[in-house]
Rosetta silent file (secondary structure, phi, psi, omega in degrees, C-alpha in Angstrom):
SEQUENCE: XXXXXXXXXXXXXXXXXXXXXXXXXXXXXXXXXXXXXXXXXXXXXXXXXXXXXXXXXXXXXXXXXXXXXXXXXXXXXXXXXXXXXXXXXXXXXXXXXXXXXXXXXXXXXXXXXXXXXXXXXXXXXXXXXXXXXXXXXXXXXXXXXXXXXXXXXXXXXXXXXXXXXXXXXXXXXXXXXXXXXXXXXXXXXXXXXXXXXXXXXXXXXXXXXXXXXXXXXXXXXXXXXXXXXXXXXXXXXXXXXXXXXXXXXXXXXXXXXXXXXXXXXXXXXXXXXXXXXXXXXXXXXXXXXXXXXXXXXXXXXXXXXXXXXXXXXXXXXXXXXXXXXX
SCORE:     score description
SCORE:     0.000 S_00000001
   1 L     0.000  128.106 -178.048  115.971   83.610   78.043 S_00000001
   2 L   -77.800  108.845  177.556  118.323   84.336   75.100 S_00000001
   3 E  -152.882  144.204 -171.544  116.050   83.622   71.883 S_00000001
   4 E  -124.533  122.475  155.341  117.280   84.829   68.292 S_00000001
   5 E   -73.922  171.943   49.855  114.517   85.553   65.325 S_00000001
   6 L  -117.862 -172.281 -167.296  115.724   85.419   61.749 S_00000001
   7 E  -121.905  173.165  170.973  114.649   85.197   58.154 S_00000001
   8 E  -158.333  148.304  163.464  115.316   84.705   54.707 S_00000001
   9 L   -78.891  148.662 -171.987  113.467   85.531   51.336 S_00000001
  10 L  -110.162   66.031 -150.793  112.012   82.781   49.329 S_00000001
  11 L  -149.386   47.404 -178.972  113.063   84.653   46.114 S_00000001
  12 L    91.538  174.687 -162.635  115.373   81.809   44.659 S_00000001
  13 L   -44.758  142.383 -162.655  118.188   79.324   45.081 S_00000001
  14 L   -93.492  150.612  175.815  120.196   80.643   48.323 S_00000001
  15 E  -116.075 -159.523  178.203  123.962   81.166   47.550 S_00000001
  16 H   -77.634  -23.280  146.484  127.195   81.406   48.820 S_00000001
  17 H   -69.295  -17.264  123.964  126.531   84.711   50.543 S_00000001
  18 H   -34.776  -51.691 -140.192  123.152   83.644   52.298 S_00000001
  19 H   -71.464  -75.049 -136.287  125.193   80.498   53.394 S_00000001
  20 H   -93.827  -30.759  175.411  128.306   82.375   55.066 S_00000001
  21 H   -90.512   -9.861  175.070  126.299   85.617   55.907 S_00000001
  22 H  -141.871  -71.394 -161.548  123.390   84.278   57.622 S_00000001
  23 H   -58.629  -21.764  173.576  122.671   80.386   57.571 S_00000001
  24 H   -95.032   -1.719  161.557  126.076   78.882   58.736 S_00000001
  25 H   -70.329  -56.618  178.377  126.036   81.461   61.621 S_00000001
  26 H   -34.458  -64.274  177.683  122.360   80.165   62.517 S_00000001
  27 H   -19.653  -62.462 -143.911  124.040   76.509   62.581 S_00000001
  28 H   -84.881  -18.288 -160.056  126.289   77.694   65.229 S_00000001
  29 H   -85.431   -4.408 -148.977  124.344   79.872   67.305 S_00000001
  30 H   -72.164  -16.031 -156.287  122.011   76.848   67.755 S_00000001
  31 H   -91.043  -18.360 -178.072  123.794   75.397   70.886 S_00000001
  32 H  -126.089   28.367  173.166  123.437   78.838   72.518 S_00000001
  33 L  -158.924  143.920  160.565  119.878   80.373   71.801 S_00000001
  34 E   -83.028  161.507 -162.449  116.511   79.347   71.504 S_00000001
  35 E  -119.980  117.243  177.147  115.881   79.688   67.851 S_00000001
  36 E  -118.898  146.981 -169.424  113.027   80.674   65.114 S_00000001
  37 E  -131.666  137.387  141.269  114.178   80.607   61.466 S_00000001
  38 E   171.339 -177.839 -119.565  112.072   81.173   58.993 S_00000001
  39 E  -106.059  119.854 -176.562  111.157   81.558   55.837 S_00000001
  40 L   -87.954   67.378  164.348  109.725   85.558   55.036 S_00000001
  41 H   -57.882  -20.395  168.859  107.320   85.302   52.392 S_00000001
  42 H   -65.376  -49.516  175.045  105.768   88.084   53.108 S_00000001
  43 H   -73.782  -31.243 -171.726  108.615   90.675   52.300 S_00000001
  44 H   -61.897  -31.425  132.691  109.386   88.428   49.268 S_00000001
  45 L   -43.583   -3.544  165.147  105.832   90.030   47.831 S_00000001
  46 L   -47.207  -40.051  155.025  107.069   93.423   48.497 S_00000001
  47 L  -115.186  142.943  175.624  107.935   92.892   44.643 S_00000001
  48 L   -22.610  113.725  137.326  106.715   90.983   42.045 S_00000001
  49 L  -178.529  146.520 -159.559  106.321   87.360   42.190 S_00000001
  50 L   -21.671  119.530  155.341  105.564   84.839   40.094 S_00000001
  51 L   -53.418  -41.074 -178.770  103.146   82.481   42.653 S_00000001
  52 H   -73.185  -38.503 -163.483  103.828   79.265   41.826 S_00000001
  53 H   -93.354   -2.499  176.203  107.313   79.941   41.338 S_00000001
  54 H  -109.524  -26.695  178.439  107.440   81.640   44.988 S_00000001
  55 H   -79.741  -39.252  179.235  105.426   78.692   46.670 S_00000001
  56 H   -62.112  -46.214  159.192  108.387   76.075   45.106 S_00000001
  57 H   -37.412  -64.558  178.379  110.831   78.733   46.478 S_00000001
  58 H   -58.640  -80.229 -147.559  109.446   78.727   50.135 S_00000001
  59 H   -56.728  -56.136  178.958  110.013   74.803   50.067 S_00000001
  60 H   -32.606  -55.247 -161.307  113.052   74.898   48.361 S_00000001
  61 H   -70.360  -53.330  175.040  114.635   77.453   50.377 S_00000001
  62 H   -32.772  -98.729  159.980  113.025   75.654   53.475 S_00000001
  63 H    -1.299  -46.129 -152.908  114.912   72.481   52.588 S_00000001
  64 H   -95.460  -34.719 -173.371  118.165   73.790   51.874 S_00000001
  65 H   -53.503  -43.104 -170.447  118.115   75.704   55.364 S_00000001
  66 H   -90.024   -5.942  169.001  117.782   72.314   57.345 S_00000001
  67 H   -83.024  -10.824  172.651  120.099   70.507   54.806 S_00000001
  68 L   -87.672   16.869  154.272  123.047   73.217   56.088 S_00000001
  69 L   119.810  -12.781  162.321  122.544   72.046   59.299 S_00000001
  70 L   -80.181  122.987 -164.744  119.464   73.828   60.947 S_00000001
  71 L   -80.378  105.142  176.241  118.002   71.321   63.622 S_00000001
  72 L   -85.872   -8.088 -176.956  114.229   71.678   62.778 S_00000001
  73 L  -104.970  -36.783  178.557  113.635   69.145   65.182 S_00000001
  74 L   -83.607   -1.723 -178.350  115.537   71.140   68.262 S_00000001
  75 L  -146.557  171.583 -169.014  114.259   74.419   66.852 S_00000001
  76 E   -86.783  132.158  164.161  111.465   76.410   65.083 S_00000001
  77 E  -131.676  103.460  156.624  111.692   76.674   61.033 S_00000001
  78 E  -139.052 -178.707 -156.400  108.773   78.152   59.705 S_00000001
  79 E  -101.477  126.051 -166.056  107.206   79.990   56.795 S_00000001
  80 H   -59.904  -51.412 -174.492  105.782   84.332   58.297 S_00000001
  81 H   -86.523   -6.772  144.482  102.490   83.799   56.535 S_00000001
  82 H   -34.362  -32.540  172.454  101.393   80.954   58.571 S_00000001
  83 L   -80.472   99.412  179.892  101.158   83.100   61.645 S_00000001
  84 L   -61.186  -28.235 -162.893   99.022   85.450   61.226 S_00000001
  85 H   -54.759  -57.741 -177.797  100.233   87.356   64.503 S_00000001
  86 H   -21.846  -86.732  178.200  103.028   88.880   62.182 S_00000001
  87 H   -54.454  -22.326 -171.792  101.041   90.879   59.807 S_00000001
  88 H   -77.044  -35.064 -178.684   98.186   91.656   62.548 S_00000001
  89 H   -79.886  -18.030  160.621  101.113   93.203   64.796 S_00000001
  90 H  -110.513   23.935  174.048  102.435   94.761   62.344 S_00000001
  91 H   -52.816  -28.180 -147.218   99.779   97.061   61.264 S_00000001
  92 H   -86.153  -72.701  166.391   99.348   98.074   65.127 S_00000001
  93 H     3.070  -82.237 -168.136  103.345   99.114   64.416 S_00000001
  94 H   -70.113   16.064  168.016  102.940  101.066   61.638 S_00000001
  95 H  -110.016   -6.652 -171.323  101.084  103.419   63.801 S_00000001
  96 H  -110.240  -35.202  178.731  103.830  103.641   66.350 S_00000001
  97 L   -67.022  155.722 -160.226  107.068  103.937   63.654 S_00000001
  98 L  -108.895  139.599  172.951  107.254  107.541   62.266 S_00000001
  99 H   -30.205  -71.701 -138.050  107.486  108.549   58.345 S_00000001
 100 H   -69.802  -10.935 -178.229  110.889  110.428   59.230 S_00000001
 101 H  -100.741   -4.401  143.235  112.016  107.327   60.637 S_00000001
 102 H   -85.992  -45.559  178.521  111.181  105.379   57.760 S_00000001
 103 L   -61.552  -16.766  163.678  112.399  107.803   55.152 S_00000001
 104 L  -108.394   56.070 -172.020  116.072  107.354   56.245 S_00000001
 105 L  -113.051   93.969 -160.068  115.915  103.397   55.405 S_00000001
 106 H   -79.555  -12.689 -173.277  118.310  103.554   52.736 S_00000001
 107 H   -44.396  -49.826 -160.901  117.425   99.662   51.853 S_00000001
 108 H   -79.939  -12.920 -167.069  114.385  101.221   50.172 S_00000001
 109 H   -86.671   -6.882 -164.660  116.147  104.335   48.405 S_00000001
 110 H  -112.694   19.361 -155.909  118.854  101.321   46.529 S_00000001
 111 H  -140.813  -48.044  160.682  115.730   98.726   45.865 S_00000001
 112 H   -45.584  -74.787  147.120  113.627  101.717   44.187 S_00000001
 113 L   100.425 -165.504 -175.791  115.771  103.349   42.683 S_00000001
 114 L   -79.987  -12.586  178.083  114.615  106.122   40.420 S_00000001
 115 L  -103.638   60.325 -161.469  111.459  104.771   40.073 S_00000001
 116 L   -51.418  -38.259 -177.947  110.041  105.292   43.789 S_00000001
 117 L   -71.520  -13.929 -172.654  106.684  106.474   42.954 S_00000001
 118 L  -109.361  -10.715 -153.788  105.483  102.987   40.897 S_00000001
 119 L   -71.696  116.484  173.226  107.569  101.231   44.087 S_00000001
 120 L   -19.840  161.682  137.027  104.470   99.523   46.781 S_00000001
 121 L   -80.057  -13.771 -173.779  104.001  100.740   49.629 S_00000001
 122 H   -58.185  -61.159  177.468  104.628   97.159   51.257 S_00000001
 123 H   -28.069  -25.937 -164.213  108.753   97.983   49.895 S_00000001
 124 H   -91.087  -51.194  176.065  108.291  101.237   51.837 S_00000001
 125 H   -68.255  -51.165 -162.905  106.892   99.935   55.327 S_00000001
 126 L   -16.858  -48.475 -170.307  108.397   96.776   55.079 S_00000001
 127 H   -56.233  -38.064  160.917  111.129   97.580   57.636 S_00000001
 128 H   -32.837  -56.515  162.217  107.665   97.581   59.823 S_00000001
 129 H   -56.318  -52.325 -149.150  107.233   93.875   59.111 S_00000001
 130 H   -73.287  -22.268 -169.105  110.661   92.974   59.909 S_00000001
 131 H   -72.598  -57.536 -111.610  109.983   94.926   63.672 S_00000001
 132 H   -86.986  -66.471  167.499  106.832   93.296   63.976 S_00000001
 133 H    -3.081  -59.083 -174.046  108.626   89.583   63.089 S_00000001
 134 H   -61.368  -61.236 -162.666  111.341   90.523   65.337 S_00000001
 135 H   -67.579  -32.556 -168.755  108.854   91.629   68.273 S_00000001
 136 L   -80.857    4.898  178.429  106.425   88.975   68.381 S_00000001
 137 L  -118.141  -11.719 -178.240  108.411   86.544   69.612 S_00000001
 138 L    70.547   42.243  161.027  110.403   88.856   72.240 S_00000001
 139 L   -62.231   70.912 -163.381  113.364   88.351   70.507 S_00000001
 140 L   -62.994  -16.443 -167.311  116.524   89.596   71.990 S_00000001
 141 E  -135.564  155.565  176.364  119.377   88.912   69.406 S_00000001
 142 E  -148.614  120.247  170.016  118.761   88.696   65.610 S_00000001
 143 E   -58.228  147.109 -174.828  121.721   87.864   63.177 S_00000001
 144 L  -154.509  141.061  172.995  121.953   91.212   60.559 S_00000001
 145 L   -82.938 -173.127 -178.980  124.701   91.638   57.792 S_00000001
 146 L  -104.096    4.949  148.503  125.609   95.346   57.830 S_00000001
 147 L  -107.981   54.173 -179.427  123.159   95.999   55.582 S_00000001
 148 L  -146.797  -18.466 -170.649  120.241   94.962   57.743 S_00000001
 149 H   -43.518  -72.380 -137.335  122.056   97.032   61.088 S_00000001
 150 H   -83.473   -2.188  177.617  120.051   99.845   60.209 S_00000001
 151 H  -107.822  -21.684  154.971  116.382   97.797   59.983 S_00000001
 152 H   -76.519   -3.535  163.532  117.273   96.815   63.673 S_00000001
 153 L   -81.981  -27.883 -169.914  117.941  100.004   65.085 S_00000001
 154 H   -78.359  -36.679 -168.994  114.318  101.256   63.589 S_00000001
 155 H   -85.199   14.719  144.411  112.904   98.047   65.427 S_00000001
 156 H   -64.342  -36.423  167.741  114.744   99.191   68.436 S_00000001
 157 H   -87.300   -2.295  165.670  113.193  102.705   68.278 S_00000001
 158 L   -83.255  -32.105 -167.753  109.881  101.201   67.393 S_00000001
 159 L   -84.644  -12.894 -173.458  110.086   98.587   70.625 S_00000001
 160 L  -101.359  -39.732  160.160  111.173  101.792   72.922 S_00000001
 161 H   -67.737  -35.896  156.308  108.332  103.856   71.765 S_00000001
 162 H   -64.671  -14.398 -171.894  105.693  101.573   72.201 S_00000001
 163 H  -100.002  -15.361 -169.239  106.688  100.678   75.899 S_00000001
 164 H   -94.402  -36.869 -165.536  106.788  104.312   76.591 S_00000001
 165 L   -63.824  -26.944 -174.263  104.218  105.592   74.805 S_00000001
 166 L  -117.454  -18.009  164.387  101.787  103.104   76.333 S_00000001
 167 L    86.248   19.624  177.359  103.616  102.593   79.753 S_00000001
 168 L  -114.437   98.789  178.119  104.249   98.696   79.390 S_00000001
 169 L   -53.788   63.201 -154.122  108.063   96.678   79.126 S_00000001
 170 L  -110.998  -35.075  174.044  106.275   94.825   76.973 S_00000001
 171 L  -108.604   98.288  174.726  108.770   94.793   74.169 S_00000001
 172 L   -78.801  148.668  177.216  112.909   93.978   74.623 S_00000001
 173 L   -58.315  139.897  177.922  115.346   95.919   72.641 S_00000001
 174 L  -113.865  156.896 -173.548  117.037   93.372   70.531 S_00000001
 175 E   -97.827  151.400  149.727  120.651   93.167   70.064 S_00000001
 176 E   -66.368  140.788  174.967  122.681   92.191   66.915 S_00000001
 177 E  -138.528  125.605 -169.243  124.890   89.873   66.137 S_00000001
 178 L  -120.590  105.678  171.490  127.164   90.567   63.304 S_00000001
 179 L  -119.406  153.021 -173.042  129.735   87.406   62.816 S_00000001
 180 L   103.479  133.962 -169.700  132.389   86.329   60.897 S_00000001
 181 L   -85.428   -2.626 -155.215  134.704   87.919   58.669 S_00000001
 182 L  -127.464   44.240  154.959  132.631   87.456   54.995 S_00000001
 183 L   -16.484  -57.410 -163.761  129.538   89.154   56.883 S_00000001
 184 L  -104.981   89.312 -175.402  129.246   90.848   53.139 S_00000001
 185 L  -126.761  122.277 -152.269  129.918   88.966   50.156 S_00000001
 186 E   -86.166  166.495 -169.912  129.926   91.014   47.237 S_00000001
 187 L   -73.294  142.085  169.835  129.441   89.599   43.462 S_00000001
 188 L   -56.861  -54.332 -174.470  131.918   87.191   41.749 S_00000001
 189 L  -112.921   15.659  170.794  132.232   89.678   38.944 S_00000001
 190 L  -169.167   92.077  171.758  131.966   93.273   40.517 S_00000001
 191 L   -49.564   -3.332 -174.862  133.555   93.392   44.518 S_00000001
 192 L   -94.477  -38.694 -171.853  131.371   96.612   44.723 S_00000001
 193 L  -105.043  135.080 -168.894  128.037   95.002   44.465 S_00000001
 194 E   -65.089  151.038  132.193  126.551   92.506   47.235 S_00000001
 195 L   -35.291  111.864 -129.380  126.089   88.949   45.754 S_00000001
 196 L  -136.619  128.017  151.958  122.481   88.937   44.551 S_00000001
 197 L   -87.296   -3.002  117.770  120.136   86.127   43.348 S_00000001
 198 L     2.569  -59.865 -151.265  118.764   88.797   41.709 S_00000001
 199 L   -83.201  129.535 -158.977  121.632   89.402   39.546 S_00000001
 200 L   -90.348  -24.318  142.397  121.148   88.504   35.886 S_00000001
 201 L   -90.228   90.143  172.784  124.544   86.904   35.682 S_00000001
 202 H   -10.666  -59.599  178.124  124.548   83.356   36.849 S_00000001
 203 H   -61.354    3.922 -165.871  128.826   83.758   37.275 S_00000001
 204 H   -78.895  -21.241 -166.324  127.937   87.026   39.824 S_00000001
 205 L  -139.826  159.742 -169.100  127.222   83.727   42.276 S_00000001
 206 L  -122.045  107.602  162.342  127.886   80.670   43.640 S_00000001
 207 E   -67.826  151.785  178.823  124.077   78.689   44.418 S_00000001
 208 L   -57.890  -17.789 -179.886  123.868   76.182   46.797 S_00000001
 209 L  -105.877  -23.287  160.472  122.819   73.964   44.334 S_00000001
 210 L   -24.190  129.573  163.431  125.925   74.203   42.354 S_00000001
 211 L   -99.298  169.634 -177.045  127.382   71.270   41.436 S_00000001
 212 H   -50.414  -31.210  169.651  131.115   71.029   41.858 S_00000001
 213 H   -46.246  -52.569  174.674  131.887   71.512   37.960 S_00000001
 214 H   -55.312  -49.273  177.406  129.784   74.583   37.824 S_00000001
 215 H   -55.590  -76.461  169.199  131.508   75.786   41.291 S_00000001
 216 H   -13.753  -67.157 -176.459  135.303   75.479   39.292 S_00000001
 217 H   -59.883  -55.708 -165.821  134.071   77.433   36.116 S_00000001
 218 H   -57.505  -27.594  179.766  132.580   79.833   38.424 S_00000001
 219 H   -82.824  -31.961  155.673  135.646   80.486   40.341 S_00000001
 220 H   -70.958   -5.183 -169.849  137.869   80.625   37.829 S_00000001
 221 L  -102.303    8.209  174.211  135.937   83.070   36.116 S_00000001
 222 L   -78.366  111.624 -155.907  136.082   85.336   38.710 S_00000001
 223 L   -63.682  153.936 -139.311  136.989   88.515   38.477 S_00000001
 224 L  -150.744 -173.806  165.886  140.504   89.744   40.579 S_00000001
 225 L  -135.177  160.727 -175.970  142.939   92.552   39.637 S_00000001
 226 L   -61.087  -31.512 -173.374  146.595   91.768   38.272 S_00000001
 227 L   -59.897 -179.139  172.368  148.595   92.797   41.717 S_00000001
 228 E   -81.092  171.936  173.542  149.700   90.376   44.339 S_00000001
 229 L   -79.384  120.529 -175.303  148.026   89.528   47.388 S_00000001
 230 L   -87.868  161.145  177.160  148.692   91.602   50.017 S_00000001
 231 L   -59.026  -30.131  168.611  150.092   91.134   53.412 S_00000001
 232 L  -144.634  172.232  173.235  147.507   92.448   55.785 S_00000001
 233 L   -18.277  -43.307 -161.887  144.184   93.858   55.552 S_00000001
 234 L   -67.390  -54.722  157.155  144.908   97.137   55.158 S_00000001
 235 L     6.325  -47.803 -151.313  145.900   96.448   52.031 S_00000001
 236 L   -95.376  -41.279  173.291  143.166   95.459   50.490 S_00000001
 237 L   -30.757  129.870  179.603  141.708   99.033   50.537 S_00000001
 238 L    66.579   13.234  157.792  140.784  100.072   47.064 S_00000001
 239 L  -110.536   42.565 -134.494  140.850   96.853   45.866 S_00000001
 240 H   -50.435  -59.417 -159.974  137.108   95.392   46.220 S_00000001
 241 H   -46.984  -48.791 -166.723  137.767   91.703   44.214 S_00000001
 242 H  -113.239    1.925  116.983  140.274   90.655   46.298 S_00000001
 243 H   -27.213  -55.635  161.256  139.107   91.918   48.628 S_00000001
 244 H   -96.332  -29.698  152.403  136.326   89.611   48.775 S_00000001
 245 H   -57.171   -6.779 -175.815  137.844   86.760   47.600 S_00000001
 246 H  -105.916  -18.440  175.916  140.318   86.300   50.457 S_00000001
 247 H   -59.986  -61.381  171.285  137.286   87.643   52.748 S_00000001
 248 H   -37.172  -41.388 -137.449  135.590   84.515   51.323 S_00000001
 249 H  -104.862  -23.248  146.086  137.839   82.281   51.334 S_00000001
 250 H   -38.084  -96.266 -157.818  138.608   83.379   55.374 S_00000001
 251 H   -43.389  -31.490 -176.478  135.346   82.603   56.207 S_00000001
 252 L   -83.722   11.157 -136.757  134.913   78.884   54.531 S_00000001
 253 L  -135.195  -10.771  179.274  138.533   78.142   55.594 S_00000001
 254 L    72.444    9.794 -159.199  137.308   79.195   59.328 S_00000001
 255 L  -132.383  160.412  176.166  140.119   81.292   60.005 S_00000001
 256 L   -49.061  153.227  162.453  140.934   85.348   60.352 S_00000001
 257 H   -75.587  -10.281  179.412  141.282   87.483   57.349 S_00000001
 258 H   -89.405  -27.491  166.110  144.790   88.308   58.251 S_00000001
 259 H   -68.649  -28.602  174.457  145.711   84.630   58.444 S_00000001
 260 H   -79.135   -8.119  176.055  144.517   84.287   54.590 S_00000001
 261 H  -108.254   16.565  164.228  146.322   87.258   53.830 S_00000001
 262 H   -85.177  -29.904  175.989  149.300   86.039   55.616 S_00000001
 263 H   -45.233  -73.414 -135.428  148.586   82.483   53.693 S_00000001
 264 L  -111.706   74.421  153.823  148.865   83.976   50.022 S_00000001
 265 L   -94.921  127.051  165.262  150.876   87.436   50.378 S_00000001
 266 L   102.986  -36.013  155.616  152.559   87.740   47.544 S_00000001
 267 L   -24.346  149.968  155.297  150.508   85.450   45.603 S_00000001
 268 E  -112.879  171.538  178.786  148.156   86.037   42.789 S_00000001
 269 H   -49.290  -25.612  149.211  144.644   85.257   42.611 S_00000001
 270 H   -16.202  -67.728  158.205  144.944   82.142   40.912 S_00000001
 271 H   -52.457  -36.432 -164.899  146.273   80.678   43.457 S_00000001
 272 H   -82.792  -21.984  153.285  143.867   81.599   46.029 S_00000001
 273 H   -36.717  -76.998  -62.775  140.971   80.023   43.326 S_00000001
 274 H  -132.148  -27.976 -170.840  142.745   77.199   43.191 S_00000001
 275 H   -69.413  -33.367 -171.996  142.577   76.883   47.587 S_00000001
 276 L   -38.576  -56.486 -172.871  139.020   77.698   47.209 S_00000001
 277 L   -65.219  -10.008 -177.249  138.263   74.368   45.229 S_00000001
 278 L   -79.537  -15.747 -170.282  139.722   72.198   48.480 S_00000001
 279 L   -99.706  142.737 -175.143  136.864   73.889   50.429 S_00000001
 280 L  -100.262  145.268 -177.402  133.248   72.320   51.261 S_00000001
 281 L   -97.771  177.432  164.875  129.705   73.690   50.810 S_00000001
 282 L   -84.405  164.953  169.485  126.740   72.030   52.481 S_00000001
 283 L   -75.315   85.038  179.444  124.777   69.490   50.314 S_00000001
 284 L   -91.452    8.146  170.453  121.434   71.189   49.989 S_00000001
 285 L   -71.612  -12.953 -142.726  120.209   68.665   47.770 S_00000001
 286 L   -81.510  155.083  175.233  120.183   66.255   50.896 S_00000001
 287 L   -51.571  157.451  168.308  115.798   65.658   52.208 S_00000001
 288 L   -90.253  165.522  141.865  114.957   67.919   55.204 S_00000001
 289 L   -90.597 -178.126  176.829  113.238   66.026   57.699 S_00000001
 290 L   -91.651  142.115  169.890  109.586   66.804   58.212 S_00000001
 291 L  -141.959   93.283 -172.526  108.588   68.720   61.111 S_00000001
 292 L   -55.415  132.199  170.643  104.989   70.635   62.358 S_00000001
 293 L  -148.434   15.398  178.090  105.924   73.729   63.729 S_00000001
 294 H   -47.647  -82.603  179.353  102.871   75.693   63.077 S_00000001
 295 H   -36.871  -57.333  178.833  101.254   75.507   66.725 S_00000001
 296 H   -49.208  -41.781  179.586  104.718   76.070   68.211 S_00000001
 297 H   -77.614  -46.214  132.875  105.104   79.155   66.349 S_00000001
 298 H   -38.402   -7.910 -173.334  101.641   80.568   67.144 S_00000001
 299 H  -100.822  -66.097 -156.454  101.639   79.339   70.910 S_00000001
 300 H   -64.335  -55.771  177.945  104.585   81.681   71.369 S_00000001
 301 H   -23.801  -62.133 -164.554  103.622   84.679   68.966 S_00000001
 302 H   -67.887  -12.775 -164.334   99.810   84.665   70.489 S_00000001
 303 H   -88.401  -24.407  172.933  100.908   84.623   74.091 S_00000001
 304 H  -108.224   -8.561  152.389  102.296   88.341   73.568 S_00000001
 305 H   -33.553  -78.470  175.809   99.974   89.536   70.652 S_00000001
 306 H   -31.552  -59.265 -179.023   97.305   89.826   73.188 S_00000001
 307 H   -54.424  -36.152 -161.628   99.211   92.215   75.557 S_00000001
 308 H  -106.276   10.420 -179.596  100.170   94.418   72.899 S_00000001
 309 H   -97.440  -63.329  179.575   96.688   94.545   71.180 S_00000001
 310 H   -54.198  -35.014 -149.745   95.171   95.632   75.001 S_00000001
 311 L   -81.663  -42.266 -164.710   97.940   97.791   75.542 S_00000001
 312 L   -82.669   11.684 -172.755   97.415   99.716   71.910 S_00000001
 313 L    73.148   39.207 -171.496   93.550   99.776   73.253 S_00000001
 314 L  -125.819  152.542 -171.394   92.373   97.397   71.210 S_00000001
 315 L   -98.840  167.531 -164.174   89.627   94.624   72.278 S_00000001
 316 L   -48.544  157.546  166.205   90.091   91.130   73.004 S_00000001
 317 L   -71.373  160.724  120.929   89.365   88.872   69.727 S_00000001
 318 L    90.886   50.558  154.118   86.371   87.252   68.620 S_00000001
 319 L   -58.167  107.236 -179.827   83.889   89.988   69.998 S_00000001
 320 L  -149.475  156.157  177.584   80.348   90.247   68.211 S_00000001
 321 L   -19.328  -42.321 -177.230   77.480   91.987   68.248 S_00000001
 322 L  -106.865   26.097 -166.783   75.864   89.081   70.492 S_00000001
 323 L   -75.449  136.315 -175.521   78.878   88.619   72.640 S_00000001
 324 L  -108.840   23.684  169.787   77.833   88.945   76.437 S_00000001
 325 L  -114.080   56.199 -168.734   81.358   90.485   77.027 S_00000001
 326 L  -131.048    0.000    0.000   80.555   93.438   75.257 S_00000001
């Protein structure tokens, strides 16, 4: 069985680089995996935030996933702290991943920063979670940008160490799948930096929630460099902006980046704005439907929980003192 985890933080309106780097790949993959989506509240506490404004955020974000097209009825979409299995496996984890194998997680050295020492530890382990996510479902393939490659190789060396270490194939390695040419889509106003909701300027992104007016101004305001558009890729080297706008602009347009930079070679960026506005987002305004997917996500989680709770030498649940299995 083919079955693909992922996630998303619930840590504001999703944008045009969620959409094209993770959620319209989900869409597609649907016809060929079974699928759990869902919504990772748990790393989204890794850092500060506001509660109330992170519980509207899980729905929101929820919503906008199934209005771009994730079938919630043919697949699982649910929110990581509902399960419980998640956090209970991964404590039993964070005894089998190693500091030195956490300490080259570079996620945590750009998210820190200089101030590492006031930084959680949930920011530091986290990568821990994301195994434990991954694993509890037996997940072989998980979509990852290229800046996520590197939290799936540690839960590949976490899932190979536990089967050895304990002598059970109890965990498959999962594979990646990195599709699509705008994998990466860097900020509206600095091609160097990913596209952030984060980001303190509102023009750095295009939300999901955008209305078309807002989408125009944003695009025209978007920063470019004076040359032309070049003929191939290669091009593009040393050039970040336009770089990612013709990456973009690939990816909604459905086509290679060397057919957009065979469209507008010789062009300037103006133009290639101007194609931009002919192209459609999803409607995330549109109702989800409603779905329960608690029990579904728990039935499968708990049926492999167990195994890997006996396996670490740990005793069945719901033991006690007057328990005649003791």
């Amino acid at each position: 069985m083919r079955r693909i985890f992922s996630g998303i933080q619930p840590t504001g309106n999703l944008h045009l680089g969620n959409y094209l780097g993770a959620i319209r790949n989900w869409v597609r993959l649907q016809d060929e995996f079974e699928c759990l989506f869902c919504v990772v509240d748990l790393h989204a506490i890794t850092v500060w935030q506001d509660p109330a404004e992170l519980r509207a955020n899980t729905r929101r974000i929820a919503a906008a996933m199934i209005a771009s097209g994730v079938d919630a009825e043919k697949h699982i979409v649910f929110v990581q702290s509902q399960v419980a299995a998640h956090a209970q496996l991964a404590w039993i984890l964070n005894c089998v991943a190693r500091l030195g194998w956490l300490n080259r997680m570079t996620q945590f050295k750009e998210k820190a920063g200089k101030h590492r020492e006031n930084a959680s530890v949930g920011l530091y382990a986290y990568p821990n979670l994301m195994a434990a996510d991954i694993l509890a479902y037996k997940a072989t393939h998980v979509p990852v940008g290229e800046d996520q490659k590197q939290h799936l190789e540690l839960t590949r060396d976490i899932a190979q160490k536990f089967n050895a270490d304990f002598g059970v194939p109890l965990f498959p390695l999962p594979e990646p799948l990195i599709l699509g040419p705008a994998t990466r889509v860097m900020s509206l106003r600095d091609g160097k930096v990913k596209m952030s909701k984060s980001d303190a300027s509102e023009y750095s992104r295009i939300n999901m929630t955008d209305d078309a007016d807002t989408i125009r101004r944003k695009i025209q305001k978007a920063t470019s460099d004076p040359g032309l558009l070049p003929d191939t890729p290669e091009e593009l080297e040393g050039r970040p902006e336009a770089a990612n706008l013709l990456g973009i602009y690939a990816a909604l347009a459905d086509q290679t980046l060397q057919a957009a930079c065979s469209q507008f070679a010789g062009e300037c960026s103006r133009r290639l704005n101007e194609h931009w506005l002919t192209l459609q987002l999803p409607d995330s305004s549109r109702s989800p439907r409603k779905c329960a997917v608690w029990r579904a996500t728990r039935g499968i989680s708990m049926r492999f929980l167990p195994r890997a709770r006996t396996a670490r030498g740990l005793l069945p649940r719901l033991l006690c003192a007057r328990s005649s299995t003791w």
